[in-house]
N, C-alpha and C positions, 0 to 999 in steps of 0.2 A: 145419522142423528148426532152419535159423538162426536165424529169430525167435522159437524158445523158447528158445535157447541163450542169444541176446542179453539175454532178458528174464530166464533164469536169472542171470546176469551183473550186471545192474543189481542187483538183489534182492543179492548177495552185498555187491554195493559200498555198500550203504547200512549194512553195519554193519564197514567196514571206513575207518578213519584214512588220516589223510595219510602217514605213513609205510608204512603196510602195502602202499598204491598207489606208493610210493617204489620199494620192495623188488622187486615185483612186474614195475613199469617193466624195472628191475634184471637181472629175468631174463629176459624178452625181448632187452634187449641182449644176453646174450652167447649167447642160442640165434641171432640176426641173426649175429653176429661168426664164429661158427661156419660158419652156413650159408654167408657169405659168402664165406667162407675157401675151402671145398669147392667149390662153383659156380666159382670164378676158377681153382681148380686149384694153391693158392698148399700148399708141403707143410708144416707146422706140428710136423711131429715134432720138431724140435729146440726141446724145453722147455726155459727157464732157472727159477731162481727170484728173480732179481731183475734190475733192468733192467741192475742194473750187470752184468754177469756178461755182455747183448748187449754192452753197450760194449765189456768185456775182449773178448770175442770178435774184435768188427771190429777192434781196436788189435793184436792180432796182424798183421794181415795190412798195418796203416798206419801204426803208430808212429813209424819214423821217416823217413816221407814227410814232403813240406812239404803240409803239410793244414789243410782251411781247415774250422774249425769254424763252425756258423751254429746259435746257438737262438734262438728264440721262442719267450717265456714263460720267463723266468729266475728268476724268485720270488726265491728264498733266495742263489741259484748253486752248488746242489747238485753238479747235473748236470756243470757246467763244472770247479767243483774236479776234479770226477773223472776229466774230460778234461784239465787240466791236468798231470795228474800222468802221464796215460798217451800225450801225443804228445810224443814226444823232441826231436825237430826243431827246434830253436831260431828256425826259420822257419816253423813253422807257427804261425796267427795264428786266436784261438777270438774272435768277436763274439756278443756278446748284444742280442737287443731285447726290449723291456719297455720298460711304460709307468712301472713298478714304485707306478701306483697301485690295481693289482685289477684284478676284470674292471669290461671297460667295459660291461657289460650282466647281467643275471640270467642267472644259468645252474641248471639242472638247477630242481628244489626249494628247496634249503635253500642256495645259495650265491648271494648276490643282491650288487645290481651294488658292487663296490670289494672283494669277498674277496678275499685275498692279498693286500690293501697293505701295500705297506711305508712308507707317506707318504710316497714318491719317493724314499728312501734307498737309494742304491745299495750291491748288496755290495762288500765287499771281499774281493780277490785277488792272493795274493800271486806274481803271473805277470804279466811284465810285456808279453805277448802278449795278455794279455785286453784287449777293448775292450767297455764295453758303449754303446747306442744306445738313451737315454730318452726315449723318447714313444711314442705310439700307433705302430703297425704304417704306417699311411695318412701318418702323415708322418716316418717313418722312411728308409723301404722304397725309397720310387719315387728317389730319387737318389742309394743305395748303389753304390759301387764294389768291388766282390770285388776285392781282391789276389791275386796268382798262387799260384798251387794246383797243388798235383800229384794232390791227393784230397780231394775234399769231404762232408762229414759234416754232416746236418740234421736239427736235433730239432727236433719240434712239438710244443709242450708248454703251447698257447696255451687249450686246450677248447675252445672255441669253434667254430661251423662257420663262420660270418661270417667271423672273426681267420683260420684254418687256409685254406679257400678265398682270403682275399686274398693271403696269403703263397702259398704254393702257383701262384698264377695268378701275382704279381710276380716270383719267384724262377724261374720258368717257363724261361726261357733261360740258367743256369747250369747246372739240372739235366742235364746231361751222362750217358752212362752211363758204370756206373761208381759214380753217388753213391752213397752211403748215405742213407737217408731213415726215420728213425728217430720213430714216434707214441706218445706217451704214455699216452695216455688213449684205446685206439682200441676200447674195449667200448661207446664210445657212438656207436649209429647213426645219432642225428642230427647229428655234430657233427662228430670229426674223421674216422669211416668214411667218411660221407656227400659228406663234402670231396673227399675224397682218389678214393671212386670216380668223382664227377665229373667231378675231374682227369686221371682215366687214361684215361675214356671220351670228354672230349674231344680229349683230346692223343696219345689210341693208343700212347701211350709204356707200356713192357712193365717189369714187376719181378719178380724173385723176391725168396721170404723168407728172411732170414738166420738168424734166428732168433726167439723169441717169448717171453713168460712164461705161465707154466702157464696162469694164464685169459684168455691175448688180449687184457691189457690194455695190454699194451707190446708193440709191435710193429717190430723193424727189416728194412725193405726192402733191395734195392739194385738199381738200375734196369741193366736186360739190354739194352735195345733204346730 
């Protein structure tokens, strides 16, 4: 029975493009995201429609905490305009890392390695609390000092499983409970799903969900235990 399945399978794939195996990939991901979700026990009802809307969310409950923002993966500085404007606290302080020359490797299909550069130009912000941190993750990361924090808040917004697992393991002893722990792109199982369960399976460190958007593609934690 599998191995006519299989060989049903090949046969369909011979008249099927690189895209159509794209797409397909595609939907695998977020029947995995799903499944995952349910197996962990993590509750997912609270739908948003866009990432920003998690952000609004958690910013009620920290705005004007002294809070210490941390992404990886700043591309444009979408994400952080939007946190600048939502922590009041003129002592909380948002860092960004990025290499801000792309990725450092091929990802997925169609995004191959320096998508997203910005040929090192960093954005500009008009907050004079932003700091950003240019170069790769590996020589960023290991001799970061966190400033004092009342609440900390972390996007990963790297793709990568490589980028995400190094952050994740180096940032390892800040994660206090309490964080926020906020994933972008977490419809892909190999990359930052894959990370992030590693992480939790090694570290037995416990989360719930904050909230999610409608396809599981953005997802914000916050760590219980």
């Amino acid at each position: 029975m599998l191995r006519s399945l299989k060989h049903t399978l090949t046969r369909i794939g011979e008249h099927l493009s690189p895209e159509h195996v794209r797409k397909l990939s595609g939907v695998v991901n977020y029947l995995e995201v799903g499944r995952w979700m349910r197996a962990g026990g993590y509750d997912v009802t609270h739908r948003f429609e866009s990432r920003e809307e998690l952000f609004n969310l958690v910013a009620t409950e920290i705005a004007n905490c002294e809070v210490l923002y941390l992404e990886f993966g700043v591309f444009t500085g979408d994400a952080t305009r939007h946190w600048s404007k939502l922590l009041r606290n003129p002592k909380s302080r948002l860092h960004g890392f990025d290499s801000f020359e792309g990725l450092p490797q091929d990802w997925l299909s169609h995004r191959a390695r320096g998508h997203f550069s910005l040929q090192g130009q960093i954005p500009k912000i008009d907050d004079g609390r932003v700091q950003f941190f240019k170069g790769w993750f590996e020589q960023t990361l290991p001799n970061y000092q966190p400033p004092p924090h009342e609440a900390l808040v972390m996007n990963f917004d790297a793709d990568l499983y490589s980028s995400t697992v190094f952050v994740l393991n180096t940032m390892e002893s800040i994660m206090v409970p309490g964080t926020y722990v906020y994933f972008d792109e977490f419809n892909h199982q190999a990359d930052e799903l894959r990370a992030f369960d590693e992480f939790i399976k090694r570290t037995g460190m416990k989360f719930k969900v904050i909230g999610v958007t409608r396809n599981l593609d953005n997802v914000m934690f916050q760590r219980s235990l």
